[in-house]
C-alpha positions as CSV (number, residue, x, y, z in Angstrom):
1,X,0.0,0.0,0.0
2,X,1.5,3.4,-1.0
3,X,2.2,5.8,2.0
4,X,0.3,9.1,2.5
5,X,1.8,12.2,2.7
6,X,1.8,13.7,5.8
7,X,-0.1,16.9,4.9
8,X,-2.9,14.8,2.9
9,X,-6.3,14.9,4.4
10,X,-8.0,16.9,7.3
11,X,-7.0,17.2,10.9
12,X,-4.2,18.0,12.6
13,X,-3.4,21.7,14.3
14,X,-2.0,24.9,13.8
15,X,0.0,28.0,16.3
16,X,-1.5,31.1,15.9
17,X,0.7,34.3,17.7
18,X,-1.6,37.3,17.8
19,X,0.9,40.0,16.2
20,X,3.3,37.3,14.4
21,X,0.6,35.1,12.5
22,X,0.8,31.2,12.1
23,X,4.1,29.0,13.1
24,X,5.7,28.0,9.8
25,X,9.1,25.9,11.7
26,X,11.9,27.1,12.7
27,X,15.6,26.4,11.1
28,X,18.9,28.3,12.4
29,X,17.3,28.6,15.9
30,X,15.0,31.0,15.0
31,X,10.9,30.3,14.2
32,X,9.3,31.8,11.1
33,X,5.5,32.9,11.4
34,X,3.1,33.5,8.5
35,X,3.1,36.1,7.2
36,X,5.7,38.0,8.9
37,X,8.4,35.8,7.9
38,X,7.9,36.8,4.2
39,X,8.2,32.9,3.3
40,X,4.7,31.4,2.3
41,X,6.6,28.9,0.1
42,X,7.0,27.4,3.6
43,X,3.3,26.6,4.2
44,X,1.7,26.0,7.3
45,X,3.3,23.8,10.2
46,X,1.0,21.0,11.3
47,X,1.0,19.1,14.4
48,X,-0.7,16.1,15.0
49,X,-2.0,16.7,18.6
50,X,-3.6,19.8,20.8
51,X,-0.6,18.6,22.7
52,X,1.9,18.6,20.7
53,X,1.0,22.2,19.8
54,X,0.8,23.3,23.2
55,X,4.1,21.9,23.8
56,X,5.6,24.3,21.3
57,X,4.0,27.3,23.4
58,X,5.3,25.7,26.5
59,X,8.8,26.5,25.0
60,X,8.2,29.3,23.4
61,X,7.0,30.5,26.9
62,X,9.8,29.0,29.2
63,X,13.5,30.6,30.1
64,X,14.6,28.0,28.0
65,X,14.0,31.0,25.1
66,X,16.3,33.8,25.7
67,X,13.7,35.8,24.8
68,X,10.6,34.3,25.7
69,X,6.9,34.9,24.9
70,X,3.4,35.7,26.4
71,X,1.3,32.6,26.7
72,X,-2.2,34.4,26.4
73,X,-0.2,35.9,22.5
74,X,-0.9,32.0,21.3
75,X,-4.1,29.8,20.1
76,X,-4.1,26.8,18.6
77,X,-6.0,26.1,16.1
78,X,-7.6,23.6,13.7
79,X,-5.1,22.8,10.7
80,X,-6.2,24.7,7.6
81,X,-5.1,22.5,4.5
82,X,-6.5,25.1,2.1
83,X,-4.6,27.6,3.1
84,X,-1.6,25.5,3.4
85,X,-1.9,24.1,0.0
86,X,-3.0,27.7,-1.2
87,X,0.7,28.7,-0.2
88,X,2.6,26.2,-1.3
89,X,1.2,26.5,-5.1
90,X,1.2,30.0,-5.1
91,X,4.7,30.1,-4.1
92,X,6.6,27.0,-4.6
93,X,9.8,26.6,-3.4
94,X,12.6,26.4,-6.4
95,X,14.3,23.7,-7.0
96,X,17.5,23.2,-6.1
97,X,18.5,21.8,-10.1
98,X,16.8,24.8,-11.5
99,X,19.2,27.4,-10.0
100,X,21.7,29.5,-11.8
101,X,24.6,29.1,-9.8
């Protein structure tokens, strides 16, 4: 039987910040947010649980950040696949053979 993608079909959740907009991931120790990180190519992040959501906040909100965050800034959110896929067509990410170097 052929495997899914992960981002196929409904469910899942998303991390809203009130100012920053949705958690995207985070790479070089920093976290990008749509659309203030100016990288829709990126899409959406999902997670597969409430918990595993809140868990991101928990961090986000502990000293463990240098700079950390207010709790009552987050919500978390059902997943939204159309906006996630809307993102990811509008702006795909180039590919790696098609660049000039």
């Amino acid at each position: 039987m052929p495997r899914r993608k992960s981002l196929e079909g409904s469910g899942g959740f998303q991390v809203r910040h009130r100012t920053l907009g949705i958690y995207q991931g985070s790479a070089i120790d920093l976290a990008f947010w749509h659309p203030s990180s100016n990288m829709p190519e990126h899409g959406l992040c999902r997670f597969a649980t409430r918990e595993s959501a809140q868990a991101l906040i928990d961090v986000l909100c502990s000293s463990e950040c240098l700079d950390p965050m207010a709790e009552q800034d987050f919500t978390i959110e059902p997943f939204d696949i159309t906006e996630h896929d809307r993102l990811t067509t509008d702006y795909p990410l180039p590919s790696a053979w098609e660049t000039p170097t």
